[in-house]
N, C-alpha and C positions, 0 to 999 in steps of 0.2 A: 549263325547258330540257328539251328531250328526251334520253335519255343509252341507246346500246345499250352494258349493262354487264357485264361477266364476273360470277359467282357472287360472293352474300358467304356462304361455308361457313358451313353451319347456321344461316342464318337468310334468304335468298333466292338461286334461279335466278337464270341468265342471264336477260337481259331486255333489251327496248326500253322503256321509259316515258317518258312526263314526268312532272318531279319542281318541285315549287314550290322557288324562288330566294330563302335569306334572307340579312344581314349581306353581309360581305364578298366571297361569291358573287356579289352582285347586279352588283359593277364588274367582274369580269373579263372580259377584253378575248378574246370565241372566237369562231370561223369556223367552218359547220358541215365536218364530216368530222375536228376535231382530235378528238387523242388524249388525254383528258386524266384525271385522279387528282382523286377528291371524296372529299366526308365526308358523311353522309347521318345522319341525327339524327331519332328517333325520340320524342318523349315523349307520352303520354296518346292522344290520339285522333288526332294528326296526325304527320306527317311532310316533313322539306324538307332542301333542299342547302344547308349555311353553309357551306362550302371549294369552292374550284375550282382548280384549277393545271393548265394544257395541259401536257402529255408534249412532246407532239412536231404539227406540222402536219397537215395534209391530204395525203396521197400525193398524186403528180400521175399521176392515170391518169384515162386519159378514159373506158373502161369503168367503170369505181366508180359506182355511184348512193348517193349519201350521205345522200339525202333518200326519205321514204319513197314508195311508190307510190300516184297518187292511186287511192284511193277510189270505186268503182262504188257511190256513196249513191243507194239510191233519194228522188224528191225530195218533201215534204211533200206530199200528195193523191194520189200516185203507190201500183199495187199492190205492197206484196212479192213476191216470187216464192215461190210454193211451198216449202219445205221439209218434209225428214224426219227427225227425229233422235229419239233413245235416253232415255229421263228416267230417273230415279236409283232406280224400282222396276223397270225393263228392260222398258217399255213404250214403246210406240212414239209419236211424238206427232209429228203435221202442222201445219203452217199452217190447212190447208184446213179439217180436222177441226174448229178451232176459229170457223168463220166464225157471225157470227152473235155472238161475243163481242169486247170489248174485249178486247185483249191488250199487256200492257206485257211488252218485255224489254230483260234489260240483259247484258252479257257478265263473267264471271271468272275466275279460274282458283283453284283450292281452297288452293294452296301460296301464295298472296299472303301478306308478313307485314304489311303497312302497312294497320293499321289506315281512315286516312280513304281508300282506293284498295277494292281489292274487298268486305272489310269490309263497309266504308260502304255499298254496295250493294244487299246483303243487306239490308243494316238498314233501307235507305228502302222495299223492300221487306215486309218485315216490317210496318211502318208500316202500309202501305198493307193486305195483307191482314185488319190489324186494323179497320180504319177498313171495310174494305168484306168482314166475313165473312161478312155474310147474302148477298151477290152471288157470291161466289168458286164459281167451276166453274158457278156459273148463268148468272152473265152476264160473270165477268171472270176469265184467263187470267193470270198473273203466268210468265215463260220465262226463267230464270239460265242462261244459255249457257256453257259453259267453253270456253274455246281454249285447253285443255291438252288435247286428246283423249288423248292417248297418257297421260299419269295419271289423268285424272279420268274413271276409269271410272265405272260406273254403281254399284256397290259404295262408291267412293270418292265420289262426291257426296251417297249418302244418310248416308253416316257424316256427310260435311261441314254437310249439312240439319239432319241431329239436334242436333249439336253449339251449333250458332247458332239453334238454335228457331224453324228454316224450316221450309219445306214445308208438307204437308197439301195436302186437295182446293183445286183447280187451281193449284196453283204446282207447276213443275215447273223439275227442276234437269239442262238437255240436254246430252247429248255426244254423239257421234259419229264417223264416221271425217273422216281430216283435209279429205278432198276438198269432201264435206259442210259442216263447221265453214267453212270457207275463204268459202264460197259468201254463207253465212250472213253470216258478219262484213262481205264485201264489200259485201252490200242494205245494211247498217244503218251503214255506214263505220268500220270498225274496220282502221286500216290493218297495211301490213306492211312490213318492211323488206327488200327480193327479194334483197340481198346475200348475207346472211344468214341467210332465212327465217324473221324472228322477227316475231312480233306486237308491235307497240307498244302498250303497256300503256295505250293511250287509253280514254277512261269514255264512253260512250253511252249511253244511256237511250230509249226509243222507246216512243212509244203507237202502236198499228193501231186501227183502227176496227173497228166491226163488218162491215164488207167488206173486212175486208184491205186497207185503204189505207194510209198511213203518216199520222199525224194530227197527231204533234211528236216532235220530238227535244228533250233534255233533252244537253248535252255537258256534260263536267268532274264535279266532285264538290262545288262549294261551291253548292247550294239544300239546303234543306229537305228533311225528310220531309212535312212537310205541304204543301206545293208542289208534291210530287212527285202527290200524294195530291187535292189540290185540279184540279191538269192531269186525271188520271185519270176523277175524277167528273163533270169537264165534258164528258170524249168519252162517258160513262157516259151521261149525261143528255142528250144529244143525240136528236132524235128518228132513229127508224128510217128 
């Protein structure tokens, strides 16, 4: 279920996300737009919602948009558009500049605390620059995008890099001003909620071709690192 939820102090922001449904979560009876009180349960490497109880209903306002807005996804063979954004040494990095390389990116935000959600990201990441180090900045692009701009400064994603034994040549961890970020997430469908102005914390994954085409999307969090890795080498091994 997707939940836009107030802060849980000291340990996550306000957010939109979907959250995996377990136990006696799974029967409760919700309409979207209710108001409702969960429990969110944390152990090891995953996270999910075992409680649900609606508050109260759906307001009746015909202005409310209670669902998120669709999606400007660019569509699988389709070019990305250009972009330009900030990487975590305050270097600037394009689209374009990259052409000529595979490029995989995936979106985060530094302050995530759930583990299998942006985490996990990193980590199929990680994966993947292991598996193709002799290629990295030769012929492959790895791009962790935050849609936290307003935190995840450039300062703050290379702390974030160090910490989870990211980065190095050509992985780059982008930010940017929000107008930028906005644009970005839009090509690769990372939605929003316009009520509000919150990103829903949805998982995207994307290969580009060596032309800037879009070559697959990867949605959610439940593949593999080697999956992740094995999609990668096949746009890799493609001929020119």
């Amino acid at each position: 279920m997707t939940i836009s939820h107030d802060a849980f102090p000291g340990f996550m922001d306000a957010m939109a996300m979907p959250f995996d449904v377990r136990g006696a979560a799974r029967s409760a009876a919700l309409a979207p737009g209710d108001r409702v009180r969960f429990r969110l349960a944390v152990k090891g490497g995953r996270s999910w919602v075992d409680r649900v109880e609606v508050v109260s209903a759906p307001a009746v306002d015909a202005g409310l948009q209670q669902t998120p807005a669709a999606p400007a996804l660019v569509p699988v063979g389709a070019k990305i558009p250009d972009f330009e954004l900030v990487d975590q040494a305050n270097a600037v990095v394009s689209l374009s500049a990259l052409h000529g390389k595979v490029v995989a990116a995936t979106f985060i935000y530094s302050r995530c605390p759930l583990p299998d959600y942006c985490p996990r990201m990193v980590d199929n990441f990680r994966a993947v620059r292991d598996r193709f180090a002799a290629r990295m900045d030769r012929d492959l692009a790895l791009l962790t995008i935050s849609f936290d701009p307003k935190y995840d400064t450039p300062p703050v994603l290379a702390r974030y890099a160090a910490a989870r034994r990211a980065g190095g040549p050509g992985w780059h961890f982008l930010t940017g001003d929000a107008a930028k970020i906005e644009r970005v997430c839009n090509a690769f469908g990372i939605q929003y909620w316009p009520e509000e102005g919150l990103i829903t914390h949805s998982l995207q994954t994307a290969v580009v071709d060596r032309d800037g085409r879009l070559a697959a999307t990867v949605e959610g969090k439940d593949f593999t690192p080697q999956q992740l890795a094995d999609l990668v080498g096949a746009v890799l091994d493609r001929a020119p």
